[in-house]
C-alpha positions as MATLAB code, in Angstrom:
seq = 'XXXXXXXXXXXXXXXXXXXXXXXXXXXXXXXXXXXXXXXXXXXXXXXXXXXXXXXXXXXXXXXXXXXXXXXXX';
ca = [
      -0.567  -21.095   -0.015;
      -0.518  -21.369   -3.910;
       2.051  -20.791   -6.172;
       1.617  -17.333   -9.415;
       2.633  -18.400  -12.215;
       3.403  -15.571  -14.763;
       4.060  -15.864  -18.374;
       6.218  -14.047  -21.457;
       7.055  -15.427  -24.182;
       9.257  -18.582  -23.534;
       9.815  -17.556  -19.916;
       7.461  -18.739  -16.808;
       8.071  -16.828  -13.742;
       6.182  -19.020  -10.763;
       6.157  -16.712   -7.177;
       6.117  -19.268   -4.393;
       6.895  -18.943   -0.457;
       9.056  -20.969    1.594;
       9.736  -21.145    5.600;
      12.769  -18.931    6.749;
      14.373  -18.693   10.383;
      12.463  -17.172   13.324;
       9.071  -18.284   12.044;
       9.752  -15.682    9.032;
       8.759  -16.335    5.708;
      10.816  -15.832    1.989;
       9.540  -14.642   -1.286;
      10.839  -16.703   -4.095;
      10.436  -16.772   -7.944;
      11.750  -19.514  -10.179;
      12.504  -18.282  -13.677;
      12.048  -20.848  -16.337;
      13.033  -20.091  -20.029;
      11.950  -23.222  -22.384;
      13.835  -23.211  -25.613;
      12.383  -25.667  -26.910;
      14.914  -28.245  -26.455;
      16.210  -27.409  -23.418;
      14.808  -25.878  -20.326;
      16.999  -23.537  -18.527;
      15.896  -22.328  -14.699;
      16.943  -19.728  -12.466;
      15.819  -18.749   -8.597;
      15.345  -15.671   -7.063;
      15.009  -14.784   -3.543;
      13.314  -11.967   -2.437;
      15.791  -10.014   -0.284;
      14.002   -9.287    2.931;
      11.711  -11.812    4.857;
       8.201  -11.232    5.900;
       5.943  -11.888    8.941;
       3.490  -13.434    7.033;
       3.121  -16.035    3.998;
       0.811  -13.458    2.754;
       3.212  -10.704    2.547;
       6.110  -12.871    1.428;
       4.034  -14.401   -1.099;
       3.057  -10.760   -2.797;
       6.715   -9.630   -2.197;
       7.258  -12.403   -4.656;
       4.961  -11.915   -7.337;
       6.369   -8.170   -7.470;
       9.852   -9.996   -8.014;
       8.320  -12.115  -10.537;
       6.517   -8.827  -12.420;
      10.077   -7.141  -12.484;
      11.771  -10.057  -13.587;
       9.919  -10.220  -16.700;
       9.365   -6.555  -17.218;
      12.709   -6.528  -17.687;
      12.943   -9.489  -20.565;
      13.030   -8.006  -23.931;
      11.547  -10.535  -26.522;
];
C-alpha cells in the first residue's frame, strides 16, 4: 500500500501503515519539520487498529490532516 505524503510549510506529514498483532493493522504518520539545517522527526500512532490496511491507512491520513491543521506558520 503507498505511503500520503502531506505538506505545510516546512513540515511533511507522510501517513503510512504497518502490521500490528492479530493480523490487525496500525495507522501511522511521521512528522518531519526541515529547518533548513537540521531535520527534526516525530511519529504518531494512530490509537486504535484496523481490520484492514485500507482502513488503517485512511485512519492515518486523518491523523496526518489534524496534525498539520493544527501547525500555525
Amino acid at each position: 500500500m503507498d505511503d500520503t505524503t502531506y505538506t505545510k510549510g516546512i513540515y511533511t506529514a507522510t501517513a503510512t501503515v504497518c502490521q500490528a498483532d492479530g493480523g490487525q493493522f496500525q495507522g501511522m504518520v511521521a512528522l518531519v519539520c526541515d529547518h533548513g539545517d537540521a531535520l527534526e522527526s516525530l511519529i504518531y500512532k494512530v490509537e486504535a487498529t484496523a481490520a484492514s490496511e485500507e482502513e488503517a491507512l485512511h485512519e492515518a491520513k486523518e491523523l496526518a490532516q489534524r496534525i498539520l491543521g493544527e501547525i500555525e506558520l
